[in-house]
Structures are given as C-alpha cells and as structure tokens.
N, CA, C and O atoms as a Tinker XYZ file with bonds, in Angstrom:
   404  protein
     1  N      0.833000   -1.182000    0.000000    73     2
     2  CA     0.000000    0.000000    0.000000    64     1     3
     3  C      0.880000    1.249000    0.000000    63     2     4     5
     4  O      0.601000    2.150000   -0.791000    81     3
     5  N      2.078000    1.389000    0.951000    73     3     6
     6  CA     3.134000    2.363000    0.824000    64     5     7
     7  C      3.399000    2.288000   -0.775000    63     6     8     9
     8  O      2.878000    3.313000   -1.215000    81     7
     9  N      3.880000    1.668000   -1.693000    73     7    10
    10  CA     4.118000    1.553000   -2.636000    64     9    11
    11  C      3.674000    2.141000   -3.603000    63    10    12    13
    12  O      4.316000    2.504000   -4.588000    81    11
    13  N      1.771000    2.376000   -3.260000    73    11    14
    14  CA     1.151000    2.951000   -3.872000    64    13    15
    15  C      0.907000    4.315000   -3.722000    63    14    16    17
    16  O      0.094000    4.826000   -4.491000    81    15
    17  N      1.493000    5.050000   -2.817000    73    15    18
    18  CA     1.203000    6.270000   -2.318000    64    17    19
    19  C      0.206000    6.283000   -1.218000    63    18    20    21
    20  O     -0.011000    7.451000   -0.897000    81    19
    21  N     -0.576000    5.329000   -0.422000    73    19    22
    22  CA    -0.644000    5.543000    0.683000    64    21    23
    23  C     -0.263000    5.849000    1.898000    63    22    24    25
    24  O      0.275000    5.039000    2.654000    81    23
    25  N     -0.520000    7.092000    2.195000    73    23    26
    26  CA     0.051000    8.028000    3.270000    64    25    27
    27  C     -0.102000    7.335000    4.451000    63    26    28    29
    28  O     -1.248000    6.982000    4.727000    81    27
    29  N      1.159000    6.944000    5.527000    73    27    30
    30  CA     1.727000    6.286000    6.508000    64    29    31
    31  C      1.615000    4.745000    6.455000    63    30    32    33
    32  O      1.762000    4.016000    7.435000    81    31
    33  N      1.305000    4.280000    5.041000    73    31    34
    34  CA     1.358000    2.617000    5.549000    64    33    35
    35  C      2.626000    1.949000    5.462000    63    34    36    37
    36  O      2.722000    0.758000    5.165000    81    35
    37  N      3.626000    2.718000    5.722000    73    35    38
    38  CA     4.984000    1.986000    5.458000    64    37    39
    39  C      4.869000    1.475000    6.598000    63    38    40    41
    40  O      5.216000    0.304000    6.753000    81    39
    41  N      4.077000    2.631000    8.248000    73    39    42
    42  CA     4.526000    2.402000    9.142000    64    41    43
    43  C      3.351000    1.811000    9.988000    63    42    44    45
    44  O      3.339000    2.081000   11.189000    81    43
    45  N      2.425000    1.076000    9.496000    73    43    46
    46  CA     1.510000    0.847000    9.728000    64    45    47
    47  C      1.407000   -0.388000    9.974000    63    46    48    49
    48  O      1.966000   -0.915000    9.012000    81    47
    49  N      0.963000   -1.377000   10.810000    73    47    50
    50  CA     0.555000   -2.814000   10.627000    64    49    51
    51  C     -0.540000   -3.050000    9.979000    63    50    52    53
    52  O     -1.683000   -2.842000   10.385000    81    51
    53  N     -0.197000   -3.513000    8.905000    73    51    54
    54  CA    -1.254000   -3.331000    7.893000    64    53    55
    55  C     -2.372000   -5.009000    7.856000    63    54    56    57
    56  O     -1.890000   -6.107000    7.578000    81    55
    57  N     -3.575000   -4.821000    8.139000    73    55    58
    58  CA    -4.629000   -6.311000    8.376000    64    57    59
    59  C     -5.331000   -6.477000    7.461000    63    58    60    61
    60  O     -5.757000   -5.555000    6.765000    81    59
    61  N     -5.632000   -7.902000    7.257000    73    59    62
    62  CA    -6.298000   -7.950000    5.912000    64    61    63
    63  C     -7.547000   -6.868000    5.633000    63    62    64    65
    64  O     -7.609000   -6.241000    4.575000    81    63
    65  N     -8.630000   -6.709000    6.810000    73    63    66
    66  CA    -9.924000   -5.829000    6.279000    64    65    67
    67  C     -9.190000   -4.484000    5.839000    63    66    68    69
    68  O     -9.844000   -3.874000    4.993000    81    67
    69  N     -8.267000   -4.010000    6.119000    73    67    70
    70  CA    -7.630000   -2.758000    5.608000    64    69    71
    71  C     -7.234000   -2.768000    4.532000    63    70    72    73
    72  O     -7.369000   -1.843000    3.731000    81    71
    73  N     -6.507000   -4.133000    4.267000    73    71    74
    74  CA    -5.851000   -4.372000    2.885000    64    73    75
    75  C     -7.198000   -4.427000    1.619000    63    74    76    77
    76  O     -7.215000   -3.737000    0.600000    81    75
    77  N     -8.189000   -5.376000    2.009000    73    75    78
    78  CA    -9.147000   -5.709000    1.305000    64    77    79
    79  C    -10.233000   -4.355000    0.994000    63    78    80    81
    80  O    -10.827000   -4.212000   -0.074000    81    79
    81  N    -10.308000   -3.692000    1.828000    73    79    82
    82  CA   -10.922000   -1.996000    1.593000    64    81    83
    83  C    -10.305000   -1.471000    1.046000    63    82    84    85
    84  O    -10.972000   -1.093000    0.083000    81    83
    85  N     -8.545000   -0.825000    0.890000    73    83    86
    86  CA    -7.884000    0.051000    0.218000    64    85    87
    87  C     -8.298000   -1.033000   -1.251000    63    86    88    89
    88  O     -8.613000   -0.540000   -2.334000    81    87
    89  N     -8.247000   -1.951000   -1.101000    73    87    90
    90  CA    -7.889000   -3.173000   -3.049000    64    89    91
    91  C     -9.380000   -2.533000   -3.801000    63    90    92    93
    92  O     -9.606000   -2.094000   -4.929000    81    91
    93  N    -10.237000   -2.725000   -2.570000    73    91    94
    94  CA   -11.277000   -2.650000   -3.301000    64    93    95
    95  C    -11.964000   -1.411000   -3.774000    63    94    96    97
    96  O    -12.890000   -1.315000   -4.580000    81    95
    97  N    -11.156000   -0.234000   -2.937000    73    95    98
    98  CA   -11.086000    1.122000   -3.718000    64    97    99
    99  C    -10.597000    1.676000   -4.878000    63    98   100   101
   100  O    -11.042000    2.504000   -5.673000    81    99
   101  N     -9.094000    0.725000   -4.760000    73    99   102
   102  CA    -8.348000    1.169000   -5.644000    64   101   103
   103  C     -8.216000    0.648000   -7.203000    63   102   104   105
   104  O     -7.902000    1.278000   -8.212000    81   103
   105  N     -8.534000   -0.592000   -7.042000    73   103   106
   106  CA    -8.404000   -1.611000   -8.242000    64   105   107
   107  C     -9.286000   -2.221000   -8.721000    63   106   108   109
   108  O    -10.374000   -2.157000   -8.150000    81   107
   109  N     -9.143000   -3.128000  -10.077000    73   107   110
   110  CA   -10.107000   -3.784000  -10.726000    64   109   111
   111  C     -9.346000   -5.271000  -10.978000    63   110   112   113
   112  O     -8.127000   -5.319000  -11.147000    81   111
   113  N    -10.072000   -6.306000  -10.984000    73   111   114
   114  CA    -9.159000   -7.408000  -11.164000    64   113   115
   115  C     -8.630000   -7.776000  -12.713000    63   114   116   117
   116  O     -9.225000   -7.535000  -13.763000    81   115
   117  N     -7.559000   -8.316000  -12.568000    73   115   118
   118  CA    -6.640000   -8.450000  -13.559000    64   117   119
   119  C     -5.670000   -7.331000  -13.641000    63   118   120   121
   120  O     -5.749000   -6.327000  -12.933000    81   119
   121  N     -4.498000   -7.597000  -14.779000    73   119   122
   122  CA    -3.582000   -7.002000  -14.553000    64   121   123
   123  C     -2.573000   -7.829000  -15.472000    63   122   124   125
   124  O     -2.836000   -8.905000  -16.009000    81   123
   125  N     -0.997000   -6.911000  -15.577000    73   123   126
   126  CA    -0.031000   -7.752000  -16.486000    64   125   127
   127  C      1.130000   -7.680000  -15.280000    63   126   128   129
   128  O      1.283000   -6.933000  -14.313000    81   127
   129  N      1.795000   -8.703000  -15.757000    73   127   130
   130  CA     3.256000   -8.432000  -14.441000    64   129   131
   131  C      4.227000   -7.360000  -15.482000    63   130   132   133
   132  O      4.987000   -6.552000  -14.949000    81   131
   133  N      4.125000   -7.440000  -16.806000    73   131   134
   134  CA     5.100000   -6.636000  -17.314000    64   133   135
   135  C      4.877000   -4.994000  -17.032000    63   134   136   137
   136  O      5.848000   -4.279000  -17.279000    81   135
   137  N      3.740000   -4.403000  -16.566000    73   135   138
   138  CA     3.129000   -2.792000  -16.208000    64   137   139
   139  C      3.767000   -2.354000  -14.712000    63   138   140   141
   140  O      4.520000   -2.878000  -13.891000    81   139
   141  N      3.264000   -1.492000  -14.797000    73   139   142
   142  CA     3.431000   -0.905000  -13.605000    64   141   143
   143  C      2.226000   -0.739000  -13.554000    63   142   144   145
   144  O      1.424000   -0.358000  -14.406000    81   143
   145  N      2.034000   -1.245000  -11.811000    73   143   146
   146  CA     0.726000   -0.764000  -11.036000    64   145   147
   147  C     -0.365000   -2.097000  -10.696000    63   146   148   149
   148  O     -1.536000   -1.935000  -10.355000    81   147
   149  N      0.385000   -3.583000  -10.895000    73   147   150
   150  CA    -0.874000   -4.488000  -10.732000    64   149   151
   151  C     -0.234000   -5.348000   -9.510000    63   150   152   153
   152  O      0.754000   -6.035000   -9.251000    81   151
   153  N     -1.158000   -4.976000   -9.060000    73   151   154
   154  CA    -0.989000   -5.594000   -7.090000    64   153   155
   155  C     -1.114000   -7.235000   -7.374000    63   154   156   157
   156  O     -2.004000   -7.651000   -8.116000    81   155
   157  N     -0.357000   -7.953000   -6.866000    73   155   158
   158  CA     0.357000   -9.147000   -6.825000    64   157   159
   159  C     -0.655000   -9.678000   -5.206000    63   158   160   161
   160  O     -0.561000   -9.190000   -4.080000    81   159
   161  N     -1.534000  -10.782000   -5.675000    73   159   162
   162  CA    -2.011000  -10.881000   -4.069000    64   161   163
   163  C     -2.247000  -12.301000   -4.314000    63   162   164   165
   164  O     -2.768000  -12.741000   -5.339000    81   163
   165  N     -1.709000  -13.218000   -3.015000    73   163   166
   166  CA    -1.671000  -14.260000   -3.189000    64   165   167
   167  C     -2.317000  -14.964000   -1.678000    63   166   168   169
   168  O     -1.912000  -14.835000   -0.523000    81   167
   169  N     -3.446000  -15.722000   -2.224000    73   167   170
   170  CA    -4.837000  -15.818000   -0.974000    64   169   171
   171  C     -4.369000  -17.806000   -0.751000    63   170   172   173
   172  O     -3.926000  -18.681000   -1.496000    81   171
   173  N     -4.825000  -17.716000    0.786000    73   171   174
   174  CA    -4.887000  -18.973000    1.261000    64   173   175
   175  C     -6.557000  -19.612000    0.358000    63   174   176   177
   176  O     -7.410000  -19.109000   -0.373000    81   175
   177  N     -6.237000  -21.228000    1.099000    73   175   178
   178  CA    -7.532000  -21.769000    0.064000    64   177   179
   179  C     -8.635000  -20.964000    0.183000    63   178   180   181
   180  O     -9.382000  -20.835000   -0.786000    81   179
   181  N     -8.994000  -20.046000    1.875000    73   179   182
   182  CA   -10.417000  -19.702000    1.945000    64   181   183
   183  C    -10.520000  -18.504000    1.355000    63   182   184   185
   184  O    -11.673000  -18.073000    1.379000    81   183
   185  N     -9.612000  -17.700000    0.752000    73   183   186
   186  CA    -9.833000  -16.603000    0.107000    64   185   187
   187  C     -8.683000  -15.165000    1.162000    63   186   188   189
   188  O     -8.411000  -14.030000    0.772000    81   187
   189  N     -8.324000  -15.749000    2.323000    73   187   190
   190  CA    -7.603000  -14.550000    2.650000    64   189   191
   191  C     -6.500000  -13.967000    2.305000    63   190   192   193
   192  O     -5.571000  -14.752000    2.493000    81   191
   193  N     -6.049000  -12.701000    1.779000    73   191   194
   194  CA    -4.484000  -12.076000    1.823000    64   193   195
   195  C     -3.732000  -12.941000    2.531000    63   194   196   197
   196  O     -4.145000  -13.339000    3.620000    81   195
   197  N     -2.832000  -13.252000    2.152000    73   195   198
   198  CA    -1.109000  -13.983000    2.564000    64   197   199
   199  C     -0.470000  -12.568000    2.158000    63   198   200   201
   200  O     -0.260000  -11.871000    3.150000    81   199
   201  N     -0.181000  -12.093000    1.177000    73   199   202
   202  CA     1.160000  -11.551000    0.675000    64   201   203
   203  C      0.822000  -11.185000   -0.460000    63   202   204   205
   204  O      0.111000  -11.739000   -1.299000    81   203
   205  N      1.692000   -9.617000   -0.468000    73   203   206
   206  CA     0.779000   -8.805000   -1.800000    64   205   207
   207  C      2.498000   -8.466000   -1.955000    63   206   208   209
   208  O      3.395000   -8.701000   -1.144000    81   207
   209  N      2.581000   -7.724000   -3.536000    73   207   210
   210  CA     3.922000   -7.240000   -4.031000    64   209   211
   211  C      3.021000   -6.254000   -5.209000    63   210   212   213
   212  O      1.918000   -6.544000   -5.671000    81   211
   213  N      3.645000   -5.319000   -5.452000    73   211   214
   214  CA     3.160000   -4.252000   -6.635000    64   213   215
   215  C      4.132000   -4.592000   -7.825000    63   214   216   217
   216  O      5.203000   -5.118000   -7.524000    81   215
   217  N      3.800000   -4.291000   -9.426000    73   215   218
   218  CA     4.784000   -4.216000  -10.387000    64   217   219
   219  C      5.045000   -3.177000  -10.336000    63   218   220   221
   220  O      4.203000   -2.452000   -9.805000    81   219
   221  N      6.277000   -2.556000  -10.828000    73   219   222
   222  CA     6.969000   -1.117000  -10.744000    64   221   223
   223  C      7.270000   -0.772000  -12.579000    63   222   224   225
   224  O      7.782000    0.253000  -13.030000    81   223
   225  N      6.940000   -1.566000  -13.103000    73   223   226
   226  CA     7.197000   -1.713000  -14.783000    64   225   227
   227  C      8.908000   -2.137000  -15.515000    63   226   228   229
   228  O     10.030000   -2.092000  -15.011000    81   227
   229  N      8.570000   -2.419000  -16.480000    73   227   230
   230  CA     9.663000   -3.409000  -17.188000    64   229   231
   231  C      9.897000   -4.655000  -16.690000    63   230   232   233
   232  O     11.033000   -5.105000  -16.541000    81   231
   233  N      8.679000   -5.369000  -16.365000    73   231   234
   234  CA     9.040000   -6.712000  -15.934000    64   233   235
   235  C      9.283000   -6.697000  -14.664000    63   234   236   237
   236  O      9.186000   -7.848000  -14.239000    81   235
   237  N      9.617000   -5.779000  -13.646000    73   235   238
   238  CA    10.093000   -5.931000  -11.975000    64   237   239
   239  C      8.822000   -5.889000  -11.012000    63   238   240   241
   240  O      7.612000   -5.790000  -11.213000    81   239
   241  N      9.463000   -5.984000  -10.106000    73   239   242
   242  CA     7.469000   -5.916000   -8.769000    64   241   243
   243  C      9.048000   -5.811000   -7.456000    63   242   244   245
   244  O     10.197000   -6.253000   -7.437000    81   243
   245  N      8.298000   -5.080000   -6.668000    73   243   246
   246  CA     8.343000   -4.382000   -5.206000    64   245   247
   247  C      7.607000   -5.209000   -4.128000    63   246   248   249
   248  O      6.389000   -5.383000   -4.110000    81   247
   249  N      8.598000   -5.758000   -3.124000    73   247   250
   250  CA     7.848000   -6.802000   -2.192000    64   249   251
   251  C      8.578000   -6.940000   -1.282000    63   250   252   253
   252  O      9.791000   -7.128000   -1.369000    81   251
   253  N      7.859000   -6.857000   -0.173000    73   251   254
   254  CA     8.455000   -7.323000    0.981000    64   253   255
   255  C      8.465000   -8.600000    1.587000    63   254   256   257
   256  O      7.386000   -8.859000    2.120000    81   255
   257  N      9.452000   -9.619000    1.699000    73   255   258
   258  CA     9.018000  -10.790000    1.887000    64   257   259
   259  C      8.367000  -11.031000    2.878000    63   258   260   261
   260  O      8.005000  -12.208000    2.876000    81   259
   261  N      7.742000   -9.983000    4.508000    73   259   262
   262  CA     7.660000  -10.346000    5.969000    64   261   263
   263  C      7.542000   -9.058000    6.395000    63   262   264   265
   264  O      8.219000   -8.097000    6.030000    81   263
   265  N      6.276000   -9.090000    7.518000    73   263   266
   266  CA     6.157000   -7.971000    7.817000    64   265   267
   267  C      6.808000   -7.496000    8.995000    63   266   268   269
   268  O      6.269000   -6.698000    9.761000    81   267
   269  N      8.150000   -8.044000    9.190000    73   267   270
   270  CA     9.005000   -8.021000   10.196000    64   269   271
   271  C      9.824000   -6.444000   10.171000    63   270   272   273
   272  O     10.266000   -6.035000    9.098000    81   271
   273  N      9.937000   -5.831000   11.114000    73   271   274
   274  CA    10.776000   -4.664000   10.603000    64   273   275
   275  C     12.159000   -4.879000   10.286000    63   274   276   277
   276  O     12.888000   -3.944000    9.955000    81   275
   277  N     12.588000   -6.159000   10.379000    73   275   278
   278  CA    14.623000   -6.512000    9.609000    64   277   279
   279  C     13.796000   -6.720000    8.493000    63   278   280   281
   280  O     13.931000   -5.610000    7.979000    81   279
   281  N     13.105000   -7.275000    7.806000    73   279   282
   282  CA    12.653000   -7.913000    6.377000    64   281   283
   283  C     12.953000   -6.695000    5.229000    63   282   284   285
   284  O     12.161000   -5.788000    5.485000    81   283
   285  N     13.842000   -6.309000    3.998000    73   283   286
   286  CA    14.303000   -5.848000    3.488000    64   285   287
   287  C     13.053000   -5.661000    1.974000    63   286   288   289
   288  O     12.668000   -6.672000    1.387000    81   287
   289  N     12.669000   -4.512000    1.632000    73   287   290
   290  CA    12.182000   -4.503000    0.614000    64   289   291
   291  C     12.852000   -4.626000   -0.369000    63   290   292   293
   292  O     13.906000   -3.991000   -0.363000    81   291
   293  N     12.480000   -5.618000   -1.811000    73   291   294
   294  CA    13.211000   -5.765000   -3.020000    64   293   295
   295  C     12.444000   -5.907000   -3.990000    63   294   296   297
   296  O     11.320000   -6.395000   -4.111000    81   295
   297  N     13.569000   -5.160000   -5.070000    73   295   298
   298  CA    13.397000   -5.716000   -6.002000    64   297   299
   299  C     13.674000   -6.325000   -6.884000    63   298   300   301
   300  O     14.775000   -6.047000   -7.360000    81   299
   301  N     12.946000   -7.346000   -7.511000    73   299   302
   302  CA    13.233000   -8.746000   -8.338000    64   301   303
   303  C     12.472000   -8.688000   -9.745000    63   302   304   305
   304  O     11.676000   -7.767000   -9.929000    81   303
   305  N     12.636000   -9.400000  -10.490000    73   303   306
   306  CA    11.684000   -9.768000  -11.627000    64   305   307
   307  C     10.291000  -10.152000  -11.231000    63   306   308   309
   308  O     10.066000  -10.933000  -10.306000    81   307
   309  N      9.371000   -9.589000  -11.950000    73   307   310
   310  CA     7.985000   -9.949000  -11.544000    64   309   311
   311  C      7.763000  -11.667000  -11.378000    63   310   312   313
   312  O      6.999000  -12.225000  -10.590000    81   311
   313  N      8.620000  -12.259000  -12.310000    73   311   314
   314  CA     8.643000  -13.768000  -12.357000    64   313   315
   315  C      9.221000  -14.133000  -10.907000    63   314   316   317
   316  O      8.483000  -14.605000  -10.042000    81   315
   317  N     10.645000  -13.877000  -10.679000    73   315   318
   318  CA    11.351000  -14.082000   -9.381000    64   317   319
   319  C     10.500000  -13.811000   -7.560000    63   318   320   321
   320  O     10.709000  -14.343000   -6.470000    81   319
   321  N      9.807000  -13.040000   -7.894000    73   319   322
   322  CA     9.011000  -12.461000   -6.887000    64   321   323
   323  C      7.524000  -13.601000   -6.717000    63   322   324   325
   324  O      7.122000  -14.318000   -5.800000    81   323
   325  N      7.165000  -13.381000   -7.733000    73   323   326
   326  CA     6.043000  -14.725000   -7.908000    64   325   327
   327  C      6.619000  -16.376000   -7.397000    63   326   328   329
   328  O      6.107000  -17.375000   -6.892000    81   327
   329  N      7.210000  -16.191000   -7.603000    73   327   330
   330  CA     8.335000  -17.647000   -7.342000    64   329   331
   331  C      8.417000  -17.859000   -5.722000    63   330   332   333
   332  O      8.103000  -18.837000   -5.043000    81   331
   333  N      8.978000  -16.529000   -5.334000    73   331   334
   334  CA     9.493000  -16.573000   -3.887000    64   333   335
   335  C      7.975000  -16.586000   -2.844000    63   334   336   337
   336  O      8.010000  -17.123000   -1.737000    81   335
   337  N      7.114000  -16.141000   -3.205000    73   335   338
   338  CA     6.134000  -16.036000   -2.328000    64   337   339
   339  C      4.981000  -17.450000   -2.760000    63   338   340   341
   340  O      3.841000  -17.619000   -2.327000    81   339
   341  N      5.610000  -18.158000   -3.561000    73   339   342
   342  CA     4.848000  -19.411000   -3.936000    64   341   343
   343  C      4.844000  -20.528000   -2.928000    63   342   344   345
   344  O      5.827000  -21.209000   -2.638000    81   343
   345  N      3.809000  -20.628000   -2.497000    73   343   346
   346  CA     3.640000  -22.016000   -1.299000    64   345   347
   347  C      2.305000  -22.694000   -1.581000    63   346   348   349
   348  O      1.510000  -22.054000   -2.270000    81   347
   349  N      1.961000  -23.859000   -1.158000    73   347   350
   350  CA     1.315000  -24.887000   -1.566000    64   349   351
   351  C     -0.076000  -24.296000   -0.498000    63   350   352   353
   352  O     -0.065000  -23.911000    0.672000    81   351
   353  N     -1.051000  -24.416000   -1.365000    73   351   354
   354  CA    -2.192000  -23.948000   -1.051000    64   353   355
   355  C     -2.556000  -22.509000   -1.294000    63   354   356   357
   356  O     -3.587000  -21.986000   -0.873000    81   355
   357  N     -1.808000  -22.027000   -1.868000    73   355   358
   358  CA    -2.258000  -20.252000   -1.868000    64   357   359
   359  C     -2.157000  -20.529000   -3.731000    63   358   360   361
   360  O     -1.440000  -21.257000   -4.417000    81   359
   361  N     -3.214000  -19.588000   -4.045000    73   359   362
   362  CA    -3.355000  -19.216000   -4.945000    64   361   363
   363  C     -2.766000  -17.624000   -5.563000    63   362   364   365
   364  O     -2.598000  -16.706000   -4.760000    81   363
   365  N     -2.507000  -17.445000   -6.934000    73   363   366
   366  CA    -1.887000  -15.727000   -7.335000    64   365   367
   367  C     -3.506000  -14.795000   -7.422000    63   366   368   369
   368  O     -4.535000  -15.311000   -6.986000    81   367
   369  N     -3.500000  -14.135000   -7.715000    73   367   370
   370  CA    -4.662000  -12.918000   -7.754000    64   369   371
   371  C     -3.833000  -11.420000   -8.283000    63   370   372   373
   372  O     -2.904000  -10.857000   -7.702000    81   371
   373  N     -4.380000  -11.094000   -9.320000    73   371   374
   374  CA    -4.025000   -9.817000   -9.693000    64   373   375
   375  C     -4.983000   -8.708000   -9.992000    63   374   376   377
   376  O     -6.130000   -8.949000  -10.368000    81   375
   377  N     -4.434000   -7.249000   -9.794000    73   375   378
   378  CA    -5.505000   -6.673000   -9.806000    64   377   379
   379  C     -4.739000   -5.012000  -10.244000    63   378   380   381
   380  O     -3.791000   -4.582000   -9.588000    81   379
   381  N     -5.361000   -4.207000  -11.474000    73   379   382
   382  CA    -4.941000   -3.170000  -11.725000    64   381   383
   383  C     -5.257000   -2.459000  -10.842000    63   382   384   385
   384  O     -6.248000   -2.821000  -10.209000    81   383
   385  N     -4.581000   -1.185000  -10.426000    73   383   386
   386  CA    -4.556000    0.020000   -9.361000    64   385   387
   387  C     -4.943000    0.934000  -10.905000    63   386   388   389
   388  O     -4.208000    0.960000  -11.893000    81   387
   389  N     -6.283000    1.636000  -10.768000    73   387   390
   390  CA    -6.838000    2.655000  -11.332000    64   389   391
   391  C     -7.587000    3.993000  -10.913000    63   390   392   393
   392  O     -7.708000    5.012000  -11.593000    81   391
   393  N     -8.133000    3.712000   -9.440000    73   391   394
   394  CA    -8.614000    4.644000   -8.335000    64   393   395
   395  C     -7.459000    5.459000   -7.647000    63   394   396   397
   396  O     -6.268000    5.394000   -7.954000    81   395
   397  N     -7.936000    6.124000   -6.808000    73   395   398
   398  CA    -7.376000    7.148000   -6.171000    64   397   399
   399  C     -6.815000    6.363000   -4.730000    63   398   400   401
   400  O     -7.591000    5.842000   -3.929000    81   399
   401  N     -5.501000    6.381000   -4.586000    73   399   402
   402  CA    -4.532000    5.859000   -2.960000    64   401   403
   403  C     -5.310000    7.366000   -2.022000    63   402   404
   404  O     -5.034000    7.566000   -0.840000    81   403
C-alpha cells in the first residue's frame, strides 16, 4: 500500500480488512506483471491475503518478503518475486490500481 502512495502505511501494521478496503477502492481485477501498477495478491484456500507485491514496470514488482521490521524490501523480476512467495495452497490474484490511494 506504501508503494502505492498511501500516506503512513509503510509504518503501519497493515490487516487484511484494511488491505481488502484500500484493493477494493483502488483496483479492478486483472492485470499484467510486465506494467506498472498491478498488485500481486496471493490468498490462502479460503480466500484470505497472505502476501501482496506491486509491479513497478519493465518486468520488476516491489515486495516485501515479511512484515518483520529486519525484512528488506526488493526488487526482483515480476517472475522471481512470484516464485518466492509461492507455497502450496495459496493461490496468485491480480488486480490493476486505477482509483485514487
């Protein structure tokens, strides 16, 4: 959400109903990994947020692996990033950012 220009969520503990209200303000589903601007969200079987990453364009995405404050933001290939947050039972979900942060 920092990523997107939301004002103080760098420093924020950010919870899914927060996450799922800003998504659902901001975006529409679908999206390309090669753009900039399509939120990367990857849901357990029942449908909840695990772990979101933004594309930044030319193929890269912005992600934090952990919402730990040592956990280092990076960036990787939109492919590489998809990779790393891949675990058994979660599904990908994408979604263009077109509304107002």
């Amino acid at each position: 959400m920092a990523a997107a220009g939301v004002v103080d969520a760098a420093d924020t503990w950010m919870v899914q109903e927060s996450f799922e209200k800003w998504l659902a303000m901001v975006a529409v589903p679908g999206g390309n990994d090669s753009n900039a601007g399509t939120v990367l969200v990857w849901r357990s079987p029942t449908g909840l947020a695990q772990h979101a990453a933004i594309t930044v364009g030319g193929g890269y995405a912005l992600h934090k692996p952990s919402q730990g404050w040592m956990s280092p933001r990076k960036v990787l290939t939109s492919r590489e990033v998809i990779a790393s947050a891949r675990q058994s039972g979660r599904r990908l979900s994408r979604y263009t950012l077109v509304g107002a942060v």
